[in-house]
N, C-alpha and C positions, 0 to 999 in steps of 0.2 A: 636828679640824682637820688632821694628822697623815695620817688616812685621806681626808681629801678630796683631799690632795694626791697622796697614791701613785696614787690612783685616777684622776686627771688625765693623771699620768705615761701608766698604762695604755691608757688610751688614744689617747693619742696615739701610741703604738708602734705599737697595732694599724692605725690608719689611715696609718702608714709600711709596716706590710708588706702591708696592702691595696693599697696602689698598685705594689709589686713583681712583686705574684701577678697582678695589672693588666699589668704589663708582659713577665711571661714567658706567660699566655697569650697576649697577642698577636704574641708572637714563634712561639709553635709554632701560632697558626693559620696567621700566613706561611709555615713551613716547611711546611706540609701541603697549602697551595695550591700553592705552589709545586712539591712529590712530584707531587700530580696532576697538574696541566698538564703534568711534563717526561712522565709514562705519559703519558697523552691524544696528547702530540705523537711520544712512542714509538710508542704502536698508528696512530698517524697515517701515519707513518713505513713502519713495518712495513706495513702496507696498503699504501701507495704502491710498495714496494720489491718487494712480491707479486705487485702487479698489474703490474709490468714485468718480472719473470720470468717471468711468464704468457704475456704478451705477447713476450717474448722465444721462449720455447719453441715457440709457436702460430708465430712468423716461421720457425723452424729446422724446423718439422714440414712446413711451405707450401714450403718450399726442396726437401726430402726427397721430398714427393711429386710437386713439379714433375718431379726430377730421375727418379723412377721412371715417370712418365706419359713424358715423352721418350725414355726408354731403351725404353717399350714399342711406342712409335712407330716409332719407328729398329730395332726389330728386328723387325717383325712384317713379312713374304713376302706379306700382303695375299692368302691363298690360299683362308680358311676362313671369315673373319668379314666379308670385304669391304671392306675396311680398304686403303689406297694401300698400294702396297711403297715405301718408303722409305728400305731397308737404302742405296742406293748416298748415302745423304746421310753414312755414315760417310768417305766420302773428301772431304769437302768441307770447306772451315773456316768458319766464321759468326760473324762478330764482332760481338755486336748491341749494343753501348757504344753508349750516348747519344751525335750528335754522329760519329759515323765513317759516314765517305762513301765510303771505298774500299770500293769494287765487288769487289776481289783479295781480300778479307776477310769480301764478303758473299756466299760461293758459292753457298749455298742459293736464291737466287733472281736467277740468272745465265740468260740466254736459253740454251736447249736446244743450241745449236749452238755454245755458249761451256762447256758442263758437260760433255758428249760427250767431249771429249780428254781432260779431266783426271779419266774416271775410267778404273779399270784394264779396265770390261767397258763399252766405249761403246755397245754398244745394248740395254743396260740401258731400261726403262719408266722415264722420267721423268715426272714429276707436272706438269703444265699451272698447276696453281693455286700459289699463292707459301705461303711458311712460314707467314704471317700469315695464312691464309686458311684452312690446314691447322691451325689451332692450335697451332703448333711454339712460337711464340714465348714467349707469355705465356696464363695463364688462370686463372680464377677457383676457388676448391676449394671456397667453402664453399653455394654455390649460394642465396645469399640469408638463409640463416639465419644467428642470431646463433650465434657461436662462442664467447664467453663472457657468461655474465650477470652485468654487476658494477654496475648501475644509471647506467650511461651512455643520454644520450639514444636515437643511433644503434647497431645493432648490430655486433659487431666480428667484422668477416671477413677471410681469408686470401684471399691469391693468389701467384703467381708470376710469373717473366721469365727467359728465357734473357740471359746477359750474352753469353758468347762459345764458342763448341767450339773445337779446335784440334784437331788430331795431327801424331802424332812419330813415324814409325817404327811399331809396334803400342802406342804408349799413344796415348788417347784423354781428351784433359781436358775436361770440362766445367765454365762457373761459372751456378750458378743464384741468382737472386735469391729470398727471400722474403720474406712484408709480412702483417703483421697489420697492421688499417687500420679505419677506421671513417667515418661520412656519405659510405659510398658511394665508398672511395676516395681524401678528398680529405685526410684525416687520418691517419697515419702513426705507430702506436703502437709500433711496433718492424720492424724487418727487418733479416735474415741473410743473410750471402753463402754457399754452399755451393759447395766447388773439391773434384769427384771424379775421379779418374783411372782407369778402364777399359782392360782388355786389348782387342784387336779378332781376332777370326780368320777365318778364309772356313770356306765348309764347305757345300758339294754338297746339296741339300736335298732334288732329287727323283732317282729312277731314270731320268726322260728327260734329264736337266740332266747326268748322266756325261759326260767327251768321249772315245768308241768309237773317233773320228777327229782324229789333229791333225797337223799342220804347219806351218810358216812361211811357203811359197811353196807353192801349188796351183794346178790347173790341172783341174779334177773334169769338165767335159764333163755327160755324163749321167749321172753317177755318184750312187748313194742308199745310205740307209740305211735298211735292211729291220728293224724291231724298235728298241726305245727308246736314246735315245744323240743326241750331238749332232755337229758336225764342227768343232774347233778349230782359227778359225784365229790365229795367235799372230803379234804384231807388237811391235811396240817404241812409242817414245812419237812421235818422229818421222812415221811413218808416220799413228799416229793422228789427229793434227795435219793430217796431208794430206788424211787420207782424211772426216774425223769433223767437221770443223769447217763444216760446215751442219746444215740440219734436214731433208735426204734423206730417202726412206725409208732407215732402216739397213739391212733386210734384203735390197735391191737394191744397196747399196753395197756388199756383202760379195758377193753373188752375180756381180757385174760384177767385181770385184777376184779372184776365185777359178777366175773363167770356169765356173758354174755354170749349167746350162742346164735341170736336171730342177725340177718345181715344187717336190716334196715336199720337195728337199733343201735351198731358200731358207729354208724355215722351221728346221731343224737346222743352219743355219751359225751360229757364235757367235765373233763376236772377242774376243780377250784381250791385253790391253795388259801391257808388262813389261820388263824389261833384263834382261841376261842370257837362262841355259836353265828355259824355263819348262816343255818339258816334265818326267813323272816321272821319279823318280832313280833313275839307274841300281846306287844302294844297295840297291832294293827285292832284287836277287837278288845281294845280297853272301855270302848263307849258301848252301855248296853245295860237294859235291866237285868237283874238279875233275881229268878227264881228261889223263891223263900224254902224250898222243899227238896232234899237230897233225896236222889230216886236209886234202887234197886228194885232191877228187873230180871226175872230170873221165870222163861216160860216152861221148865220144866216142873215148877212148882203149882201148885194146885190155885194156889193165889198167888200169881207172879208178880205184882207191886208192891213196891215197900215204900214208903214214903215218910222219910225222917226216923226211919227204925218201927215203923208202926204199918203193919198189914193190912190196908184198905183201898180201896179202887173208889174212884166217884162214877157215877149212873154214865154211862158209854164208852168207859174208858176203856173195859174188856167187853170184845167181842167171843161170845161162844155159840158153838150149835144146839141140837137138838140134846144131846145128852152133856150138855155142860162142859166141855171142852175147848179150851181157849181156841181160837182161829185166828185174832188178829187186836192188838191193843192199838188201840187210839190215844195221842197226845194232841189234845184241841189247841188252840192259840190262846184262845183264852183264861184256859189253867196254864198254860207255861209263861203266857203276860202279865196276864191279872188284869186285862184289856188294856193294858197300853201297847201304843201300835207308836210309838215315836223315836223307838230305839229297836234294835236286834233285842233279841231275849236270850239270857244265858243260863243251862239248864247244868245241873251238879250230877253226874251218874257216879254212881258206887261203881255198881256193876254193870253190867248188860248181855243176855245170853238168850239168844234165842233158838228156839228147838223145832222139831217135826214141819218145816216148813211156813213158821208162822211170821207172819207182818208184824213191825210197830213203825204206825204212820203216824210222822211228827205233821204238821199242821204249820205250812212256809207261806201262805198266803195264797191268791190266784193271779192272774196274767196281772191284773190290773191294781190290785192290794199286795205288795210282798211285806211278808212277816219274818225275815231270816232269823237260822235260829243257833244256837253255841251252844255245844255239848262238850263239855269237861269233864276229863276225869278227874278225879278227886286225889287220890297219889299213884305213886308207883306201881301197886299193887292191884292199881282198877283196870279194867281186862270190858273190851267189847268184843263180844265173841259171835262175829252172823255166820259162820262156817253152816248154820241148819237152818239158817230163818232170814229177814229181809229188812231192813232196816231202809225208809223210801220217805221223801218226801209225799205230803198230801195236801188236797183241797179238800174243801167240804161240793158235793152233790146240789147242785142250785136246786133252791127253794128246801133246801134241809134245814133244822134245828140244831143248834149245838149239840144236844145230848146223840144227835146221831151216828154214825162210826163213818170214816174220812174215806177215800179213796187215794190210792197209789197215784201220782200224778206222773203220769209215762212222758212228758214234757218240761218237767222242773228243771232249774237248771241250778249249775251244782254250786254254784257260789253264795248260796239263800242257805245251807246246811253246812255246818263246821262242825267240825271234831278236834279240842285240844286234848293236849295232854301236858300244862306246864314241868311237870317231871315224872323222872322214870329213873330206872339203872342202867340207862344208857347199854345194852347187850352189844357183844359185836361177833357174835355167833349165830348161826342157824342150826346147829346139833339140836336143838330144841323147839319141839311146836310152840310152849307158852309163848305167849305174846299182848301187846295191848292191843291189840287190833288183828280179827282173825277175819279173815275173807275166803269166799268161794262162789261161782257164778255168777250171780248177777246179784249177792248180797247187797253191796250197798251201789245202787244204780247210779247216784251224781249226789258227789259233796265234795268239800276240801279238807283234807289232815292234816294237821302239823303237830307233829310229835318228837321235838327236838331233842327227846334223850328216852324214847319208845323206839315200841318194836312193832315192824308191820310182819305177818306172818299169813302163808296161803296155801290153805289146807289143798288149795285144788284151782285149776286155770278158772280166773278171776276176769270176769271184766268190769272197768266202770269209768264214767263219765269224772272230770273233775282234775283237781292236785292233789298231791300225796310226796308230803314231806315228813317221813319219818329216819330216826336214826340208825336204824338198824332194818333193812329192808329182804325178808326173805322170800322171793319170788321164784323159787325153783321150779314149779307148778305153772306157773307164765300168766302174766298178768298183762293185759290189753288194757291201758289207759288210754282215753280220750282227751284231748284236747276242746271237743266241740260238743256243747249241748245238744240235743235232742231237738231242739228248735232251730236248731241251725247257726248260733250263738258263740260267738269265743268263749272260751271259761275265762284266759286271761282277762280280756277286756271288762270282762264283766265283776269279774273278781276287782280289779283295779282301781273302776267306778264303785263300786258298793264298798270296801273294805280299805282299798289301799291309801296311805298317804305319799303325800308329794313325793319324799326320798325314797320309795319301795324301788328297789331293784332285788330280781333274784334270776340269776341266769346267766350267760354267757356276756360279757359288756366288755366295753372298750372304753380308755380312758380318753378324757378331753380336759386340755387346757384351758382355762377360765381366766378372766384378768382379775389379778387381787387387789388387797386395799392398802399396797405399800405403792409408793410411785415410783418412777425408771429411775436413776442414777448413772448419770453422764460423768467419766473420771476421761480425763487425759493424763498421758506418760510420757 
């Protein structure tokens, strides 16, 4: 009886902890449904957060190459592949934000005779067809194929948009849109703003594009250019405004403005818009000895040299004939150096005026020693007058002496002889002969000029090897510059290697984007 009772007992415990073991299974099945679905909605998660990085990345890529497809547009000269030049579109601002109607914002596709002022080389080739037409704006990269495959109905493609260009001075901002996208477009999986900022510089791109010729004010007649080079003429904004504001031909407008009459030389005039001195700096010849002795030379006088206010000649320096009459003055290298031969030499002229057909042979070296040499005028009022006389680069005769008189060197080449003139009265008239620089025939054969606020003036059809950048340029008479030495030589090239530094630009140029030293800027909206 005893045993039937404990045995009662027993089992009724058991069917107490049966119902327990009941109830902690079904609490750790909850807990383990519950593990999986938080994973499930984990990798859920995760996927979804993947696939917007994805699509973030693909919007920043689309932004990046929009912005390298524009910069290769905007810089390409249109010379090789057939491609528009569209370099002058760096001066322009384009604000393409949804919703903006200023015209003053949208200069890219501004009427031709509205674009012409406001750039610095107004007859520049401008482009007939608008940005939109050219592909400037917006366009597509992925060309219909799908760009990611994540099991989406439609495929998911990039593109771009320009938002706005602007410039500052030489920074150049751009903001590009990108978009990763999908059904064509109408769907919007991610996009990026990309704000890159660009150096901008100019920069001379062919050998004919040089400018051989420049001034402010001209007056050319039949005057040409014999060999590659252009004829710069430089104005300011004002002016552009007057002159540029229709759809002219440019190259008649420059020709009529300049009083150009030869045909070949409508096609080499090139205007250049600017404030300030747009010619080269006259730093290019800051390195250089300079000659202890201010010269006045005057061959109509009985003693044509003057030397610091004092009337005396050293033993070769005038040559005369039989009855003592100058024929031709010698300047050695060695009195305008004082034998250093490790710099140019820079020589101070008061005056200069030479008469009855007579020489002064400055002394530039031979083929294989060159001695280049700077001649300055002294102010405003210093005048080189070769309208009667010749003014030539010289060697010395092998196996001569110093004290012997130089020869005419009919092969120099003109980049070894300079003529400044740091100031002057800037003229902008030709009613008058005076001038700081008179010329006729073959006066001065091969040099360079730069007289950024002088007067070039021609008494009579002038020819000469060399450049010739004065402010006031009166060529009525017609003046044949050369581009090319007498040796066969470019003047540029040659001028560029001896005198110029790295930044020299003078001439016709086209702008180019540079990468600057700010870095891209990725914004999302």
């Amino acid at each position: 009886m005893k045993l039937l009772q404990r045995l009662k007992k027993r089992s009724l415990k058991a069917e107490g902890e049966q119902g327990m073991a009941m109830a902690v299974a079904m609490l750790m099945g909850l807990m383990l449904t519950a593990a999986s679905s938080g994973l499930l909605v984990k990798q859920l998660m995760l996927r979804r957060l993947g696939a917007a990085e994805s699509y973030k990345q693909l919007a920043e890529m689309a932004a990046t190459s929009g912005m390298n497809r524009l910069l290769a547009a905007m810089n390409s000269t249109g010379d090789s592949d057939g491609s528009p030049d569209l370099t002058y579109l760096w001066e322009l601002n384009q604000n393409n934000n949804y919703g903006s109607i200023d015209s003053a914002e949208q200069q890219w596709d501004l009427d031709i005779s509205a674009i012409r002022p406001k750039l610095s080389q107004p007859c520049y080739p401008i482009q007939q067809e608008s940005s939109a037409e050219l592909g400037l704006l917006e366009g597509d990269l992925s060309g219909g194929e799908n760009m990611r495959n994540d099991g989406r109905n439609s495929a998911v493609q990039t593109s771009y948009r320009l938002r706005s260009y602007s410039q500052e001075n030489d920074a150049r901002t751009f903001e590009i849109e990108g978009y990763a996208t999908q059904s064509d477009g109408d769907q919007v999986l991610s996009r990026s703003l990309l704000s890159r900022i660009l150096s901008a510089e100019e920069v001379v791109m062919s050998n004919q594009h040089w400018g051989v010729l420049g001034a402010k004010t001209m007056d050319l007649g039949p005057s040409k250019i014999d060999g590659e080079g252009l004829a710069i003429w430089l104005i300011d904004r004002t002016q552009a405004q007057a002159e540029f504001a229709n759809s002219s031909s440019c190259s008649q407008i420059v020709a009529d403005a300049t009083g150009s009459t030869n045909a070949s030389m409508k096609s080499a005039l090139w205007p250049k818009v600017g404030d300030g001195d747009q010619f080269p700096g006259l730093g290019l010849f800051a390195d250089h000895n300079e000659h202890s002795e201010q010269l006045y030379i005057d061959t109509s006088l009985s003693k044509p040299i003057s030397r610091d206010g004092i009337t005396t000649e050293l033993q070769g320096m005038v040559s005369r004939d039989d009855d003592g009459n100058v024929t031709a003055i010698n300047l050695q290298s060695e009195y305008l150096c004082a034998g250093k031969d490790d710099k140019p030499c820079l020589v101070k002229i008061e005056q200069l005026k030479l008469t009855d057909a007579i020489d002064l042979r400055i002394e530039t070296g031979s083929d294989t020693n060159t001695k280049p040499v700077i001649l300055r005028l002294v102010d405003g009022s210093s005048s080189v007058n070769l309208s009667a006389g010749r003014l030539c680069q010289a060697s010395r005769p092998n196996g001569s002496s110093s004290n012997n008189s130089l020869d005419c060197n009919d092969t120099a080449k003109a980049e070894e002889l300079v003529i400044i003139a740091p100031v002057g009265d800037e003229p902008t008239s030709c009613g008058t002969s005076d001038a700081n620089l008179i010329l006729e025939g073959n006066s001065l054969p091969a040099a360079v000029v730069l007289m950024p606020q002088g007067k070039t003036h021609l008494s009579g059809p002038a020819d000469m090897n060399g450049l010739l950048w004065s402010s006031n340029l009166c060529a009525q008479a017609g003046l044949t510059l050369s581009s090319t030495n007498a040796d066969g030589s470019d003047v540029v090239a040659g001028f560029r290697q001896l005198w110029g530094q790295k930044n020299f630009q003078f001439g016709r140029t086209a702008w180019r984007g540079l990468r600057g030293k700010k870095h891209d800027v990725f914004l999302r909206w």
